[in-house]
C-alpha positions as CSV (number, residue, x, y, z in Angstrom):
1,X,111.8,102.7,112.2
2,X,111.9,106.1,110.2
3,X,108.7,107.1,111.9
4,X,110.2,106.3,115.3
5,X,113.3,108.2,114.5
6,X,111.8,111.4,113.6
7,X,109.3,111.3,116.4
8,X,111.7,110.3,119.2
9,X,108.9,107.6,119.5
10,X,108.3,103.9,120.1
11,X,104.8,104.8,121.0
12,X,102.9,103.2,118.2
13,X,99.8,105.6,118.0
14,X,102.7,108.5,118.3
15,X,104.7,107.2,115.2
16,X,101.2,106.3,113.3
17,X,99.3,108.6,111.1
18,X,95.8,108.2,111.9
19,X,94.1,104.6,112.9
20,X,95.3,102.6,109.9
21,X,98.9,103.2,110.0
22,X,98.3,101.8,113.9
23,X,96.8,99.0,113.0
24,X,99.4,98.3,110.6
25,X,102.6,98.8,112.4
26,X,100.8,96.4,115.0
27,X,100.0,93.5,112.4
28,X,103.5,93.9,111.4
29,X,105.1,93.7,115.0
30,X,102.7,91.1,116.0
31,X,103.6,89.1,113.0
32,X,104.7,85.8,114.0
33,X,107.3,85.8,111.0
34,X,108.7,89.1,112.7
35,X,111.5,88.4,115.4
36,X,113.6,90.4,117.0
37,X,117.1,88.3,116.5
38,X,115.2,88.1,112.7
39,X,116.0,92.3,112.8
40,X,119.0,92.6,114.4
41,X,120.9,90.5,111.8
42,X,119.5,92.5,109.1
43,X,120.3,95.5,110.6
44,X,124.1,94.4,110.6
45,X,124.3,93.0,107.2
46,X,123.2,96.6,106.5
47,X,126.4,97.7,108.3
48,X,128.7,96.9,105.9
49,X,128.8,99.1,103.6
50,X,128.4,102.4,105.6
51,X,131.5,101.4,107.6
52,X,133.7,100.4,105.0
53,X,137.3,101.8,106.2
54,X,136.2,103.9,109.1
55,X,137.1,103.8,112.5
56,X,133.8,102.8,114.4
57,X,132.9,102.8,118.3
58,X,130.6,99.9,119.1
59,X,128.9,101.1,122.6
60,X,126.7,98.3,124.3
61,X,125.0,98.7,127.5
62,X,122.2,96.5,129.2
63,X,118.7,98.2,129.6
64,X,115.5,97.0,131.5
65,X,112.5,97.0,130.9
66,X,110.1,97.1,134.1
67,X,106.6,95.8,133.5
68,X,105.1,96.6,136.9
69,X,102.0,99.2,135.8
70,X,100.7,96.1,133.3
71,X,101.3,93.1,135.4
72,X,98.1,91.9,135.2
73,X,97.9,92.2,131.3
74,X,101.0,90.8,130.0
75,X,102.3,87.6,130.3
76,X,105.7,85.4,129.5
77,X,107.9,87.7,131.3
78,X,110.5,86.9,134.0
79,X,111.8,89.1,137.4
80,X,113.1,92.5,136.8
81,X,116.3,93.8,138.1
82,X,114.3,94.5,141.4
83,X,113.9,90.5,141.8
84,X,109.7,91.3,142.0
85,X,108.4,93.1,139.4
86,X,107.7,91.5,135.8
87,X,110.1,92.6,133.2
88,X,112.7,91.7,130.6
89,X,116.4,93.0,129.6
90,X,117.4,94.6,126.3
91,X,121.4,94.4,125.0
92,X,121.7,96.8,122.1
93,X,125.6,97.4,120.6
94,X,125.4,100.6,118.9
95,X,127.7,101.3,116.1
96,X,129.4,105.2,116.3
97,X,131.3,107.0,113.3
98,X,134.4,107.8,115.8
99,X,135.1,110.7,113.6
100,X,132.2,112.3,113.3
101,X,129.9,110.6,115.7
102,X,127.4,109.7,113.1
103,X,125.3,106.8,114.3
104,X,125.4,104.2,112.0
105,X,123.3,101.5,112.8
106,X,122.9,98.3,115.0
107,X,125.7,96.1,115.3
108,X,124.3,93.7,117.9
109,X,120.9,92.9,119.9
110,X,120.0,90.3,122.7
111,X,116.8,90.5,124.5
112,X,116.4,88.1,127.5
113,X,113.6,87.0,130.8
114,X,115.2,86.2,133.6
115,X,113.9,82.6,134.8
116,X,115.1,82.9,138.7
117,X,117.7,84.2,140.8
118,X,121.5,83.5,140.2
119,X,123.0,80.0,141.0
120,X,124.5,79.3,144.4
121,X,128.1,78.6,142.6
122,X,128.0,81.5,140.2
123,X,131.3,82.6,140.6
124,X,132.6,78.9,139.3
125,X,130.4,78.6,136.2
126,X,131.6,78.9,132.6
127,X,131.6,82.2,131.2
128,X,129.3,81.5,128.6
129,X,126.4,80.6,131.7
130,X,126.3,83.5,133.5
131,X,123.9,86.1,132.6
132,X,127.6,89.0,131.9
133,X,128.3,86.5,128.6
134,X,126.4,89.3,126.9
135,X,129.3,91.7,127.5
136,X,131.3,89.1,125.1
137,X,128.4,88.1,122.8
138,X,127.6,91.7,122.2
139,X,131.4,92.3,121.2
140,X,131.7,89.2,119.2
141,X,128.5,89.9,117.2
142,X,129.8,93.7,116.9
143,X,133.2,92.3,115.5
144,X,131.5,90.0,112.4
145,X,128.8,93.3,111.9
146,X,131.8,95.5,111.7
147,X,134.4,93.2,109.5
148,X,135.0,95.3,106.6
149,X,135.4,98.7,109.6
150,X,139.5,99.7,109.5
151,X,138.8,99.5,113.3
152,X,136.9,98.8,115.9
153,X,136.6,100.4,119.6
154,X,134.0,98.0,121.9
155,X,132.8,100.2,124.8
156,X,131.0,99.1,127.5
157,X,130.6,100.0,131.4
158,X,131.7,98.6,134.4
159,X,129.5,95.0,134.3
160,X,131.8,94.6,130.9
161,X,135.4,94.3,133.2
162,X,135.4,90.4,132.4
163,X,138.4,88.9,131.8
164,X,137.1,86.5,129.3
165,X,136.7,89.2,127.5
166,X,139.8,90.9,127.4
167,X,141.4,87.7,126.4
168,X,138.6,87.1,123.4
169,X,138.1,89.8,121.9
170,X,141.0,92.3,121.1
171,X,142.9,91.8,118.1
172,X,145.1,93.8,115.4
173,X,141.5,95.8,114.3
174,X,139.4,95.5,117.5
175,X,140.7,96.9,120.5
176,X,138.5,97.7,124.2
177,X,137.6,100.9,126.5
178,X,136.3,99.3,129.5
179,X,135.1,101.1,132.5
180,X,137.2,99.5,135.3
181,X,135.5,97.9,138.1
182,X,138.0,95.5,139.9
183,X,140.3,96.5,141.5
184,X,143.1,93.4,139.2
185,X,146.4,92.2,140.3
186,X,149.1,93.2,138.6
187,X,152.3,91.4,137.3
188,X,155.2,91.9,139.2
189,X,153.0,92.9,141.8
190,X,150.4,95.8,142.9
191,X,147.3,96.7,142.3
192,X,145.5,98.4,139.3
193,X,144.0,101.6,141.2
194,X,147.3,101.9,143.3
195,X,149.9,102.2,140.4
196,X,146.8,104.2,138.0
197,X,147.0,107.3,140.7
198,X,151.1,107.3,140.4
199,X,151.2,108.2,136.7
200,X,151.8,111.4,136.3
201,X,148.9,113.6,134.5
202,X,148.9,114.2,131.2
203,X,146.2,116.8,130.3
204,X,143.2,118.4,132.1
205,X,140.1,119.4,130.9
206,X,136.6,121.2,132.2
207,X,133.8,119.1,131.7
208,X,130.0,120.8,131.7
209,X,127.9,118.2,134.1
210,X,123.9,118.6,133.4
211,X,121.3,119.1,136.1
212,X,120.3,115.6,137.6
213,X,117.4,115.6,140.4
214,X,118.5,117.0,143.3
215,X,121.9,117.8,142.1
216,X,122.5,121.4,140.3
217,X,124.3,121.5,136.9
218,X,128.3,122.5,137.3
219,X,131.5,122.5,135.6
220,X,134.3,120.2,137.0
221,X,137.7,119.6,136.0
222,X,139.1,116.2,135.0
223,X,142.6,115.2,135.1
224,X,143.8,112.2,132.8
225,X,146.9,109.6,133.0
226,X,147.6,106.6,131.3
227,X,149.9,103.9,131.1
228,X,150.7,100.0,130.7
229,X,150.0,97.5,132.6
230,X,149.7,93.5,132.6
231,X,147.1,91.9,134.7
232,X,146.6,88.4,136.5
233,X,144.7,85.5,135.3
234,X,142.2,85.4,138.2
235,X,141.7,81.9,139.7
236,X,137.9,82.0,138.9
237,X,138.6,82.5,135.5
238,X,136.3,80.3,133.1
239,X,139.0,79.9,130.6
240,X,141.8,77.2,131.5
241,X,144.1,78.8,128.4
242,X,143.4,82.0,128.9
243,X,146.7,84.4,129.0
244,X,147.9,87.2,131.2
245,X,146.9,90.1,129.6
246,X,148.5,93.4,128.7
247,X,146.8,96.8,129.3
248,X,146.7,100.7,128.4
249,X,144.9,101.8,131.4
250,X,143.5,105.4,132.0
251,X,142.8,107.1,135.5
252,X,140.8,110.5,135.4
């Protein structure tokens, strides 16, 4: 892992120095004693101490891993995102000093295959069998990794706006910033994006965008508002308990 850090590797014969040091990091990867859930959970009983009393950002995001160049050579994988290609799905949570954005280890791993296409009644199954549970796995896992933190921020994108979620997770110490992607009913009435672009703004800021392909780099400016809210229990929800929820929502 140090080798791969200071190389910006994962490339075994890139991190290695010279043939043995290959053959090595192999046997010890190929090791049948060496598991991937095996690391992850050391790597957050490490946590403790390093976050002791700090304010730490636990940022998870899905990434996948397309196997397509070595289909032929590699086997015991499922579909890729692309439904075709062979492949498999990686769910780090990565824990962030919020003060001085030090990274500080892994709070959280899952690594999955894909066995076949999603079920015909998705939208009615339990939370905790649908393929988005990782979005709630990954913040419960960061949540034990990060008990002795002062608090905890769970980050995530726009596959992580699950209501299961927001009714799990928060508490005094762990709170959410959640990229919104539904459009929720409100309380009282309305919708989320209609009453976000009332608030008035609060500050603006320029924000340096780099160079993508075939779009230039450029400086925009973003406005930001905030405010409460208190969002429906949708009717597909998984959790028959489950409470209306209050929210600090942001609108840029």
């Amino acid at each position: 892992m140090r080798r791969a850090v200071e190389r910006v590797t994962v490339n075994l014969r890139a991190a290695a120095d010279g043939r043995s040091e290959w053959v090595g990091f192999s046997r010890w990867l190929n090791n049948p004693s060496v598991t991937a859930e095996e690391i992850a959970v050391h790597s957050a009983e490490a946590l403790s101490e390093r976050v002791a009393s700090l304010h730490v950002l636990a940022i998870q995001d899905t990434t996948e891993l397309n196997y397509a160049r070595h289909a032929g050579r590699i086997r015991g994988l499922g579909p890729s995102g692309n439904g075709r290609d062979p492949g498999l799905f990686v769910h780090p949570v990565l824990s962030i000093d919020a003060d001085s954005g030090a990274l500080l280890g892994l709070a959280g791993l899952q690594i999955w295959t894909r066995q076949g296409p999603a079920s015909a009644n998705y939208r009615c199954q339990p939370i905790e069998e649908k393929e988005s549970y990782r979005w709630i796995k990954g913040a419960e896992s960061a949540k034990s990794a990060l008990a002795a933190a002062a608090m905890v921020t769970v980050i995530g994108d726009r596959e992580s706006d699950i209501y299961e979620e927001f009714d799990r997770i928060p508490d005094a110490r762990t709170h959410l910033i959640t990229r919104a992607c539904r459009d929720r009913a409100l309380v009282g009435g309305g919708r989320l994006f209609d009453i976000t672009e009332t608030w008035p703004v609060q500050y603006r800021f320029k924000l340096e965008v780099r160079a993508q392909p075939g779009r230039p780099a450029r400086t925009t400016q973003v406005a930001l508002r905030f405010g409460e809210v208190t969002i429906k229990r949708p009717g597909n929800c998984s959790d028959p308990a489950a409470r209306l929820n209050w929210f600090c929502a942001w609108s840029r």
